[in-house]
C-alpha positions in Angstrom: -25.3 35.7 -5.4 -21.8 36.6 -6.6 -19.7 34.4 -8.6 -17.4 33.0 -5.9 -20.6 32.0 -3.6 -21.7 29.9 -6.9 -18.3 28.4 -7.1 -18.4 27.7 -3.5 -21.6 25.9 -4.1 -20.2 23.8 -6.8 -17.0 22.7 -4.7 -19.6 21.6 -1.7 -21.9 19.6 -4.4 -19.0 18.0 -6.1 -17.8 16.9 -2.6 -21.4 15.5 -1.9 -21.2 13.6 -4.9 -17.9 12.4 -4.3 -18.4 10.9 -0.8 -21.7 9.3 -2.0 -19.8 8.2 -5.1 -16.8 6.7 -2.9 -18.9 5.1 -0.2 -19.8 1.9 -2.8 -16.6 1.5 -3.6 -14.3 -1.7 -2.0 -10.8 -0.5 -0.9 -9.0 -1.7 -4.3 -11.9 0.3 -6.2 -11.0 3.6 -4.0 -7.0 3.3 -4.5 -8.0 3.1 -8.3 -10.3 5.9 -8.2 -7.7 8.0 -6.5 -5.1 7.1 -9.2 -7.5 8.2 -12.1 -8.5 11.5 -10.0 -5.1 12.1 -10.4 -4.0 11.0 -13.8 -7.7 12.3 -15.6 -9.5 14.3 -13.1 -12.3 14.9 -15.4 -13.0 10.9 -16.4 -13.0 10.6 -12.4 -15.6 13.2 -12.1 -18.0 11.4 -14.7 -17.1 8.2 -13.1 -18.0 9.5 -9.9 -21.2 11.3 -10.8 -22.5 8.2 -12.5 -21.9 5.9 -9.3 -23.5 8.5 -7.2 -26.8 9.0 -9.5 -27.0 5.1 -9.9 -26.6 5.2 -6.0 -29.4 7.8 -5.6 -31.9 5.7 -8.3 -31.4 2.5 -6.4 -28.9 0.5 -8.8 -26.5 0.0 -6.3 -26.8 -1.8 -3.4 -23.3 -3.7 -2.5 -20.0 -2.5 -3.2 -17.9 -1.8 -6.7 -15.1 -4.7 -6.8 -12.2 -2.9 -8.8 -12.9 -5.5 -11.7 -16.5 -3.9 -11.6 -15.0 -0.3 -12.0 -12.7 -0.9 -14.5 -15.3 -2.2 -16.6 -17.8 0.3 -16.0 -14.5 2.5 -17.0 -14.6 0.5 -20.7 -18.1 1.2 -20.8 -17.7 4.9 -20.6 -14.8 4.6 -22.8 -16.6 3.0 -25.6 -19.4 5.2 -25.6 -17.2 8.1 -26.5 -15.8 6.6 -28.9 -19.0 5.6 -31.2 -18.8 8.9 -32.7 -18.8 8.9 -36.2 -18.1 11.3 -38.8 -19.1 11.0 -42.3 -17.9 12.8 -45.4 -21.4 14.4 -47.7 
């Protein structure tokens, strides 16, 4: 396998993940979504991987209101900010 057929492979799971991702979320959701694809590319990935494997596991039944995204947003946010870093 070379190393564009791996890339390819990426692109196609990515896209898998996405559509899964995007299918629970309620039009205001999605129109957010697309503005932080834009803006941060990478937080929407994480965002989107995380709604897709809660999808898969069972978690998520109905659809993601935008108040619900944003928060699970915050959530994210505040776990990557726990990190502390201590002088010996």
């Amino acid at each position: 396998m070379s190393y564009e057929e791996g890339n390819e492979e990426q692109i196609k799971e990515l896209e898998r993940l996405e559509q899964t991702g995007k299918s629970c979320l309620s039009k205001d959701a999605l129109l957010r979504y697309g503005t932080l694809k834009s803006a941060y590319p990478e937080k929407a990935m994480n965002v989107i991987t995380y709604l897709a494997k809660m999808i898969q596991v069972g978690k998520i039944d109905k659809k993601i209101s935008d108040t619900e995204l944003k928060e699970i947003l915050k959530s994210m946010e505040n776990q990557k900010k726990e990190i502390n870093i201590r002088k010996i």
